[in-house]
One Martini backbone bead per residue (centre of mass of N, CA, C, O) as a GRO file, in nm:
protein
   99
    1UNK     BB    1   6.802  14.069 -10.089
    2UNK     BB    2   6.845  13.881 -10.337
    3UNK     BB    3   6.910  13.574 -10.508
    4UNK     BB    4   7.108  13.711 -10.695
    5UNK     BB    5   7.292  13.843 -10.494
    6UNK     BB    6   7.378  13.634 -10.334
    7UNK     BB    7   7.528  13.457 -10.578
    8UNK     BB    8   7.731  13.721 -10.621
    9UNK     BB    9   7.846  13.711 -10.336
   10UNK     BB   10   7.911  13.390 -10.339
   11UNK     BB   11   8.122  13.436 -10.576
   12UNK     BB   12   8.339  13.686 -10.489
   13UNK     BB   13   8.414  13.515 -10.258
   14UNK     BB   14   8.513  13.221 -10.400
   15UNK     BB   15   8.690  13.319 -10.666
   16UNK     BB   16   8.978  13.355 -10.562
   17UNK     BB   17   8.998  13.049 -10.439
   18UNK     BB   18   8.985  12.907 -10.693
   19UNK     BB   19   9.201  13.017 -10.889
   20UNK     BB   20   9.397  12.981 -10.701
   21UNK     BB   21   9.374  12.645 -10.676
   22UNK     BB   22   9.438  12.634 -10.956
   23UNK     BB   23   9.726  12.754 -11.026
   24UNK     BB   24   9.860  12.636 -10.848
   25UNK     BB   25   9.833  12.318 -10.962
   26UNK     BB   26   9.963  12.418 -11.228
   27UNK     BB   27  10.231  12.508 -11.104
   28UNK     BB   28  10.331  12.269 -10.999
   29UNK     BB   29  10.315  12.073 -11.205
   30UNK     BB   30  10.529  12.253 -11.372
   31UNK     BB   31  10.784  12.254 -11.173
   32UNK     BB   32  10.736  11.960 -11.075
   33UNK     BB   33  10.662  11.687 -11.313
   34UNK     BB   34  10.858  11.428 -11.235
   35UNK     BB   35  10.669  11.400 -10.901
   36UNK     BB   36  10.360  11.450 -11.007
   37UNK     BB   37  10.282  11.279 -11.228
   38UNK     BB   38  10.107  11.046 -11.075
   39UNK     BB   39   9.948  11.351 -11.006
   40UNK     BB   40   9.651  11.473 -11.056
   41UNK     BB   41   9.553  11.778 -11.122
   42UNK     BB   42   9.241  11.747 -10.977
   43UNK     BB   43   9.349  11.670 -10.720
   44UNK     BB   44   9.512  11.940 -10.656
   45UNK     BB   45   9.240  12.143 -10.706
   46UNK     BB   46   9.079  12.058 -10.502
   47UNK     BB   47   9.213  12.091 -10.247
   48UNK     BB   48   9.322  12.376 -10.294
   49UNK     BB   49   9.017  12.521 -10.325
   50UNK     BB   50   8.931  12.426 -10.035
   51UNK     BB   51   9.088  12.527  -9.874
   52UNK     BB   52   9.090  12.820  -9.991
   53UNK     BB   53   8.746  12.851  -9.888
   54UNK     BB   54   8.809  12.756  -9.584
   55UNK     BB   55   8.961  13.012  -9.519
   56UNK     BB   56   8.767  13.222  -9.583
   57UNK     BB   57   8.586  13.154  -9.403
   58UNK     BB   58   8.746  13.192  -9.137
   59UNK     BB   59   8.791  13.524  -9.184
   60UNK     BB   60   8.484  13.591  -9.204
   61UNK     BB   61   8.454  13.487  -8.915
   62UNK     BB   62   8.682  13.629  -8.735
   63UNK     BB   63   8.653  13.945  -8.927
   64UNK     BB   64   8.363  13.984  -9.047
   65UNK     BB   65   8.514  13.986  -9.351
   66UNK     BB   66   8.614  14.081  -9.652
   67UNK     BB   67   8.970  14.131  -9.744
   68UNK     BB   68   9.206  14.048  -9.601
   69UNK     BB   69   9.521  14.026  -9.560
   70UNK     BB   70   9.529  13.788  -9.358
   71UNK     BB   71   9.373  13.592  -9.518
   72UNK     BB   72   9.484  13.565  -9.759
   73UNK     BB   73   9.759  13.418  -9.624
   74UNK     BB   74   9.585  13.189  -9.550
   75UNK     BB   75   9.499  13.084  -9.820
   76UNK     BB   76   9.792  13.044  -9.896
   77UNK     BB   77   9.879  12.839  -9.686
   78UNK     BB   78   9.676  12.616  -9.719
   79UNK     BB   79   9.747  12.571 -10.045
   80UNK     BB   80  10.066  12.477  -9.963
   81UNK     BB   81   9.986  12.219  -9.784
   82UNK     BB   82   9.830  12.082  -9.960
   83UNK     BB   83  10.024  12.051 -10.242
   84UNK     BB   84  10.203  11.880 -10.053
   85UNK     BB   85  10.055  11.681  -9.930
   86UNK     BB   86   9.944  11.558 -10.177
   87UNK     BB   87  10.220  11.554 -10.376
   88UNK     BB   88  10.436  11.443 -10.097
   89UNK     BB   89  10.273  11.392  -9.889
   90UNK     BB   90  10.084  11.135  -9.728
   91UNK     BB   91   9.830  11.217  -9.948
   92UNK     BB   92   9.929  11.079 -10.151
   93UNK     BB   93   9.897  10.868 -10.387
   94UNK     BB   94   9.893  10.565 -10.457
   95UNK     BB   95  10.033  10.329 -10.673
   96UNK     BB   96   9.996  10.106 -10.897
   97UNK     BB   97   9.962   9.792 -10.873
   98UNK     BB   98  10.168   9.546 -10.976
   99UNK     BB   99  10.210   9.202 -11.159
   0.00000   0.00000   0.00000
C-alpha cells in the first residue's frame, strides 16, 4: 500500500466520525438555540468530533475492522455525552464576567 492508499484509508476511516460531530453540533445548537447561544458552535463541533474519532478508535482496536454496528452505537453516544457535557454539564465554557 502506497502512501495515497494509507491517506485514503485513513480519511474514510474518519470521514463518518467528522461529519457526525459536525451536523450533530449544528443540530444541538439549532434545537438548543437559547441554551446554547453562549456555547460557540466550534466548541460544540470540536469536542464531538474528536469524540466520534476516538470512539471509532477504540471499536477498530476491540473489533479488529471498522464499519461494526456496535461501533456506529459508540460513536453515537460519544458525540451525545460529549454535547452535553460542552452544551449544558460541567465543562460549558463559563460566560464573561462583566465589571
Amino acid at each position: 500500500m502506497g502512501p495515497l492508499d494509507a491517506a485514503g484509508h485513513l480519511a474514510n476511516l474518519f470521514l463518518p466520525a467528522v461529519l457526525f460531530g459536525m451536523l450533530s453540533a449544528a443540530a444541538a445548537k439549532l434545537a438548543w438555540r437559547r441554551e446554547l447561544a453562549s456555547v460557540p458552535w466550534r466548541h460544540l463541533a470540536q469536542a464531538a468530533c474528536g469524540a466520534s474519532a476516538a470512539a471509532v478508535l477504540v471499536g477498530l482496536v476491540v473489533f479488529g475492522r471498522d464499519g461494526t454496528t456496535t461501533m456506529y452505537a459508540g460513536m453515537v453516544t460519544a458525540c451525545a455525552f460529549t454535547l452535553w457535557w460542552r452544551g449544558f454539564g460541567p465543562g460549558r465554557p463559563k460566560p464573561p464576567k462583566s465589571n
